[in-house]
C-alpha positions as a LaTeX table, in Angstrom:
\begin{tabular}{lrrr}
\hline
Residue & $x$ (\AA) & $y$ (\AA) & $z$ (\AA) \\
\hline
Unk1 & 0.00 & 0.00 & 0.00 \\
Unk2 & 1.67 & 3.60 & $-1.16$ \\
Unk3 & 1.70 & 6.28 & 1.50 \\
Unk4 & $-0.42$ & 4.51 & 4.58 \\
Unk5 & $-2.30$ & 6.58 & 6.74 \\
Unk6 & $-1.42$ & 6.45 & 10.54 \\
Unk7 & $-3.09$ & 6.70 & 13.84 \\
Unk8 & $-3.02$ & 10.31 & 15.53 \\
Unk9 & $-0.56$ & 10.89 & 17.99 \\
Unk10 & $-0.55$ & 13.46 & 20.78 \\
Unk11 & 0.18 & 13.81 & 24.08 \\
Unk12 & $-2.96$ & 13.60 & 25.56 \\
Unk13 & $-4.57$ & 10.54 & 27.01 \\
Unk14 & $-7.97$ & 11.36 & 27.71 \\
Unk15 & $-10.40$ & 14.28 & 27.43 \\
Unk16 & $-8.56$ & 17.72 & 27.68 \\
Unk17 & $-8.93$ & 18.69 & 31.32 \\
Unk18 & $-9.94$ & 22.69 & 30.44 \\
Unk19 & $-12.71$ & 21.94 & 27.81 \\
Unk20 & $-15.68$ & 22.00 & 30.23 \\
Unk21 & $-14.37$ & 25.52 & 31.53 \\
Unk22 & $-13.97$ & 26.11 & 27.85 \\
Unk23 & $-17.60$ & 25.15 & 26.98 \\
Unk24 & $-18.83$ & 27.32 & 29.81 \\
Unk25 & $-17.52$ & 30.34 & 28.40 \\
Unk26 & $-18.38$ & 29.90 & 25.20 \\
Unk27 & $-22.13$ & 29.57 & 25.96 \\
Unk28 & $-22.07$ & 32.45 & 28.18 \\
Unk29 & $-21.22$ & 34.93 & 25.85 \\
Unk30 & $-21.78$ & 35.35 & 22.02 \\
Unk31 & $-19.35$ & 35.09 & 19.58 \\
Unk32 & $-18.02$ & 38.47 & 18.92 \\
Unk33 & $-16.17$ & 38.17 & 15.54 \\
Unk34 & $-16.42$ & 40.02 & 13.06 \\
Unk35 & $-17.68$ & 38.05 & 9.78 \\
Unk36 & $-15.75$ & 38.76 & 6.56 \\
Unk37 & $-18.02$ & 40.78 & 3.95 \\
Unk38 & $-16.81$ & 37.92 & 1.04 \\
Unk39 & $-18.49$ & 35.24 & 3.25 \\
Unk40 & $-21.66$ & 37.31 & 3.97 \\
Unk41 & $-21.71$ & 37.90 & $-0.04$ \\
Unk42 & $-21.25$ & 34.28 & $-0.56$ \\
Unk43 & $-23.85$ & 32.61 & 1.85 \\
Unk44 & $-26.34$ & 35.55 & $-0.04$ \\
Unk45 & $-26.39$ & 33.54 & $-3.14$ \\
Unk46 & $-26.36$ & 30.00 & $-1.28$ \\
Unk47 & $-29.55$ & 31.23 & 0.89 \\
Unk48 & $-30.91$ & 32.54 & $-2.96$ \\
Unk49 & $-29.87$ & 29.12 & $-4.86$ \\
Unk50 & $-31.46$ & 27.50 & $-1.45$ \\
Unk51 & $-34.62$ & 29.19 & $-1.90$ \\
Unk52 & $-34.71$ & 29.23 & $-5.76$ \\
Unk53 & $-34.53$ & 25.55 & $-5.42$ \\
Unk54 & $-38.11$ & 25.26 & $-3.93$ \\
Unk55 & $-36.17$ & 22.02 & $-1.43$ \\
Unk56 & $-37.58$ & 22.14 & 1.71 \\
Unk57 & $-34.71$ & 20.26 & 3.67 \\
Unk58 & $-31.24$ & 21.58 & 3.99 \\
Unk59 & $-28.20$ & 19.16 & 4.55 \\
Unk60 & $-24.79$ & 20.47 & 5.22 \\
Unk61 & $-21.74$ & 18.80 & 4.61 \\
Unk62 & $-19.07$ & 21.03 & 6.82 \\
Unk63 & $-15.67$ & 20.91 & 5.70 \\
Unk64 & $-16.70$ & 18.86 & 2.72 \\
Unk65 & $-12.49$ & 18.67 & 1.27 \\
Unk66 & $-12.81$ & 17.65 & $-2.63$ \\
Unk67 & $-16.95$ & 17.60 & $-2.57$ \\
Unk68 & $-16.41$ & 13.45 & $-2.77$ \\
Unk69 & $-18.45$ & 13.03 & 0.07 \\
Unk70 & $-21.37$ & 15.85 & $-0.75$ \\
Unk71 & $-21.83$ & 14.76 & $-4.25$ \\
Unk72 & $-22.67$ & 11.57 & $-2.60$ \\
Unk73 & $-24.80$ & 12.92 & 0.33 \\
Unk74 & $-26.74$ & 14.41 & $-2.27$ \\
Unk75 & $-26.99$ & 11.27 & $-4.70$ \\
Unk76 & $-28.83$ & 9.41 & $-1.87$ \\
Unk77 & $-30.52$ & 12.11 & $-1.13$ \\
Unk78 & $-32.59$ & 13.16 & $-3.98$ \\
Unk79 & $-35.18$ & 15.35 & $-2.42$ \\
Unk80 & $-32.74$ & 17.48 & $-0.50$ \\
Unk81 & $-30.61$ & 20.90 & $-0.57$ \\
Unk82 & $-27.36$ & 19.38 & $-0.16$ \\
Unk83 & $-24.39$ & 22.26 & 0.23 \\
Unk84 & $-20.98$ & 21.52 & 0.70 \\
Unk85 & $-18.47$ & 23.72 & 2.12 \\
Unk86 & $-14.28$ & 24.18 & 2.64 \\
Unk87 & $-12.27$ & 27.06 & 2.78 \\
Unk88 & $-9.82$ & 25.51 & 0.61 \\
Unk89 & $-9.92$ & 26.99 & $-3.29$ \\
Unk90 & $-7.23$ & 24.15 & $-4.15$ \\
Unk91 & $-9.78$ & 20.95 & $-2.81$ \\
Unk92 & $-12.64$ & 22.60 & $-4.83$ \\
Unk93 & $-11.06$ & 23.52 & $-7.90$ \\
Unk94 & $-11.96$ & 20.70 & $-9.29$ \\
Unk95 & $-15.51$ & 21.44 & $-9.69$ \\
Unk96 & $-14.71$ & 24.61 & $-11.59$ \\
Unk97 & $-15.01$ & 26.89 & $-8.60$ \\
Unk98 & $-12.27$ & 29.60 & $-8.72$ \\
Unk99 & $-11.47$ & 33.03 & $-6.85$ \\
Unk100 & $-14.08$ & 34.66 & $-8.52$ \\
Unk101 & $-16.77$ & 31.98 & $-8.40$ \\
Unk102 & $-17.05$ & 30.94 & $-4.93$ \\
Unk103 & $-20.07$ & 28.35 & $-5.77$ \\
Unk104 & $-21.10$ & 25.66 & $-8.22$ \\
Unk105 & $-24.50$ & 23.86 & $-8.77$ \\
Unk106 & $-24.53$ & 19.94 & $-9.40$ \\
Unk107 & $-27.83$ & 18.92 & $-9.00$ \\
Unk108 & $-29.44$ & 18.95 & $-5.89$ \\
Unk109 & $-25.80$ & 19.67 & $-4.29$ \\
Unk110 & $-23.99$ & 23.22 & $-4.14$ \\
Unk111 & $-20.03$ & 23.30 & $-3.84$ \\
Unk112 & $-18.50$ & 26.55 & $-1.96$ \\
Unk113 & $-15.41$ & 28.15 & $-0.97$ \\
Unk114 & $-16.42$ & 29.64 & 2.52 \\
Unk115 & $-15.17$ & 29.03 & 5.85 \\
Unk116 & $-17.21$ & 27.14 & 7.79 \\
Unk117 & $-17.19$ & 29.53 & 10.95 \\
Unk118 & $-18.88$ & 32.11 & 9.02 \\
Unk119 & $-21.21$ & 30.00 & 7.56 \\
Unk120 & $-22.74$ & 28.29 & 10.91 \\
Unk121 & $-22.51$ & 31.89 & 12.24 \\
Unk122 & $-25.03$ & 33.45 & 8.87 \\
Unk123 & $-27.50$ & 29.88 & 8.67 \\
Unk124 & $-28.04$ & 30.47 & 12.64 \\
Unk125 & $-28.50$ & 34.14 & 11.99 \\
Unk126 & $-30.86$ & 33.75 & 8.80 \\
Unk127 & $-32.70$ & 31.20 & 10.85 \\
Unk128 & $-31.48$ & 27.79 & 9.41 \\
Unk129 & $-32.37$ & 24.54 & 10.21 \\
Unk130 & $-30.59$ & 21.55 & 9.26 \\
Unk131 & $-32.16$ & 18.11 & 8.35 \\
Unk132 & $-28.82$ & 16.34 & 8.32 \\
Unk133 & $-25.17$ & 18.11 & 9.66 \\
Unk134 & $-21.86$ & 15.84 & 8.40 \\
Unk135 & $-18.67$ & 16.85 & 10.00 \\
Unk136 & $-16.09$ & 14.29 & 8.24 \\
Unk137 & $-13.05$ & 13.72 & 9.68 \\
Unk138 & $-12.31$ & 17.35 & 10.97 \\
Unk139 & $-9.00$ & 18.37 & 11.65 \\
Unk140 & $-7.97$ & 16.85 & 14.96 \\
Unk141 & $-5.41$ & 19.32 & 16.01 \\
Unk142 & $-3.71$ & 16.81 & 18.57 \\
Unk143 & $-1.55$ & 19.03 & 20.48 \\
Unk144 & $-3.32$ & 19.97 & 23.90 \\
Unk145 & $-2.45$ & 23.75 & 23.18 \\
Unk146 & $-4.63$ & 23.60 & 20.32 \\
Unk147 & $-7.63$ & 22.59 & 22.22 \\
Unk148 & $-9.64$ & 25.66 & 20.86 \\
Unk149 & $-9.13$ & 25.15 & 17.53 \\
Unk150 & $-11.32$ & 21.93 & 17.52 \\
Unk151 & $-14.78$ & 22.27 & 16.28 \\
Unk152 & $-16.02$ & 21.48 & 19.98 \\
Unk153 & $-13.91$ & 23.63 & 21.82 \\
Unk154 & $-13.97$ & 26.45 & 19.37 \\
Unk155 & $-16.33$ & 29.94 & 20.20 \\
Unk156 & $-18.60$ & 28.76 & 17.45 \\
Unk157 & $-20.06$ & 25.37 & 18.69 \\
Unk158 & $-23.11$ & 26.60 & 19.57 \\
Unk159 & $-24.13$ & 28.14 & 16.75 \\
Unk160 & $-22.91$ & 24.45 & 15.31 \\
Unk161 & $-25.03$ & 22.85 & 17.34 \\
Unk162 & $-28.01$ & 25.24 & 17.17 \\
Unk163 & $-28.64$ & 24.78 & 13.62 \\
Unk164 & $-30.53$ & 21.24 & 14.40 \\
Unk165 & $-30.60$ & 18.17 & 12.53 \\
Unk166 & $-29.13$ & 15.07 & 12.56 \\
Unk167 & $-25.63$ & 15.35 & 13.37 \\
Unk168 & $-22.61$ & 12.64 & 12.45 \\
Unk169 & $-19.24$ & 13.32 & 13.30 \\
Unk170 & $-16.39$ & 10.89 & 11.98 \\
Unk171 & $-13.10$ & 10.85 & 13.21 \\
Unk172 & $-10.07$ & 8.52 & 13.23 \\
Unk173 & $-8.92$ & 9.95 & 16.88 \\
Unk174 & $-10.81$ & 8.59 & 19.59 \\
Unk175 & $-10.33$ & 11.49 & 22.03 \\
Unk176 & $-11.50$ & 13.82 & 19.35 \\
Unk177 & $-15.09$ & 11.68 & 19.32 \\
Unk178 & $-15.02$ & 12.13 & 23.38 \\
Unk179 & $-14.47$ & 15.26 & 23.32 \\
Unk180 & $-17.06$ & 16.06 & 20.81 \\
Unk181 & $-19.79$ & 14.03 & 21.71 \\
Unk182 & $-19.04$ & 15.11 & 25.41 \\
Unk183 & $-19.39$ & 18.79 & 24.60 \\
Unk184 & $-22.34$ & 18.35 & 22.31 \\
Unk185 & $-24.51$ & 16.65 & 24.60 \\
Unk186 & $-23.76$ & 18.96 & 27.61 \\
Unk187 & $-25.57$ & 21.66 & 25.11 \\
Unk188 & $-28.62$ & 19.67 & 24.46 \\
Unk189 & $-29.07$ & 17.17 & 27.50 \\
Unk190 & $-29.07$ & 14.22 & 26.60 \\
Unk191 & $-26.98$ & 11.33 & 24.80 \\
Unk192 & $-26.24$ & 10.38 & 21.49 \\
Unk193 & $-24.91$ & 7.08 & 19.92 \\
Unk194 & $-20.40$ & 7.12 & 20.04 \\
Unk195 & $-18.86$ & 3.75 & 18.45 \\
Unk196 & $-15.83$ & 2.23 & 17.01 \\
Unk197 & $-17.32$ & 1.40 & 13.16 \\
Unk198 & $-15.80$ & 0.24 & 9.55 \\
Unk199 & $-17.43$ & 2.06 & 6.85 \\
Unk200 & $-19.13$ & $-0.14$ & 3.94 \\
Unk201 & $-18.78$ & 2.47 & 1.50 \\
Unk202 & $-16.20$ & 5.49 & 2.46 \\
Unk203 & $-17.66$ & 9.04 & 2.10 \\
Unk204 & $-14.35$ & 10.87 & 1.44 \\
Unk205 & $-10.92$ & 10.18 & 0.56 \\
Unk206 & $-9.86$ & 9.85 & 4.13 \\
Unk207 & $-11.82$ & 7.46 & 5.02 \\
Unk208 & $-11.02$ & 5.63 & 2.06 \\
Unk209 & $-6.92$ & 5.67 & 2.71 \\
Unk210 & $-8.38$ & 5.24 & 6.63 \\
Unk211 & $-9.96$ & 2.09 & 5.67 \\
Unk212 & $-7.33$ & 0.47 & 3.67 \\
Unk213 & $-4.59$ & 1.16 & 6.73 \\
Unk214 & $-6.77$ & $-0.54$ & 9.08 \\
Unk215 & $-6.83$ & 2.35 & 11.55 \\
Unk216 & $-9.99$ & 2.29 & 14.17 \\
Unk217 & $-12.52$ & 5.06 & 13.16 \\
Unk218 & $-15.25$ & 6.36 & 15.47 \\
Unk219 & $-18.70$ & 7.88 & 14.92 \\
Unk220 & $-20.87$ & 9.87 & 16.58 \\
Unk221 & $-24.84$ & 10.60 & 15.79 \\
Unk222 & $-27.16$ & 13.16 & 17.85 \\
Unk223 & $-30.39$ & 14.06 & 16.56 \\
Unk224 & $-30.46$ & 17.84 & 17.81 \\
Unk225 & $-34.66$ & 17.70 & 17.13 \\
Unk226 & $-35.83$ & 15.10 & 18.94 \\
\hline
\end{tabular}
């Protein structure tokens, strides 16, 4: 096998011991950062091609990488607004989306460059809700002085989490799942489903090359609705 993929490494052991003080703070005070005007122009035309679209449901693919795994979110998902978003130009290119055209239509899915802070912030303030919310293999950011730049330990969670939907986190670093699924169900109450699982059919790249090493992967589902 060319260029295996291995495990995470990282000093910690368990759960980082400041992220319930850092959950704390975060929901007891709003998130005070500016947005950038390009992402506020950009989520205008997704919220217009969401509307135009006449699709009741909304399904976001966070941190989508290539659009591999939104292309395919939408395929089995017919009926749905399926949008897809990374910062990255260079994962989307691709799909024809350059630095002047931020989005592209396929179907029932849209591609965009946007970062994904901005956009949780402008669906929760245009009064989103999700039917479905992927987050695939996130960035783990292993070192314990990065704590805050994981998606659960980050100022924006909440807004994350207060879009709704049906929420699936993958991850190849158990601690990261912990963490997450820790964090998310101290904002709603109540528990969701965490387990060591072998995807079938891999969503993204990753998983794919995660797959073929044989490294453990971990998912995590919470229905923020019920």
């Amino acid at each position: 096998m060319r260029n295996p993929s291995r495990p995470v490494t990282s000093r910690q052991s368990a759960a980082h011991v400041r992220l319930d003080e850092i959950l704390q703070r975060h929901t007891g005070s709003a998130y005070r950062k500016p947005i950038a005007d390009r992402s506020r122009a950009v989520f205008q035309q997704l919220d217009q091609q969401r509307r135009d679209s006449g699709l009741q449901h909304v399904v976001l693919d966070a941190g989508c990488g290539t659009g591999e795994s939104t292309l395919e979110i939408a395929r089995q998902n017919p009926g749905t607004f399926v949008l897809g978003i990374d910062k990255s130009l260079h994962r989307l290119r691709r799909h024809g989306i350059s630095e002047t055209g931020h989005l592209v239509c396929r179907g029932n899915a849209v591609l965009a460059q946007m970062d994904c802070v901005d956009c949780w912030r402008l669906a929760r303030e245009a009064g989103w809700r999700l039917r479905q919310h992927w987050l695939l293999y996130p960035n783990p950011w292993p070192k314990p002085r990065h704590i805050m730049r994981r998606w659960h330990a980050h100022p924006v969670f909440p807004d994350l989490i207060g879009l709704g939907g049906a929420l699936e986190l993958r991850t190849n670093w158990r601690i990261y799942a912990d963490e997450f699924a820790g964090a998310a169900e101290a904002l709603v109450g109540r528990g969701g489903e965490l387990r060591h699982w072998f995807p079938a059919e891999p969503l993204t790249n990753f998983e794919r090359k995660y797959r073929q090493s044989r490294l453990p992967l971990y998912r995590f589902r919470l229905n923020l609705d019920q």
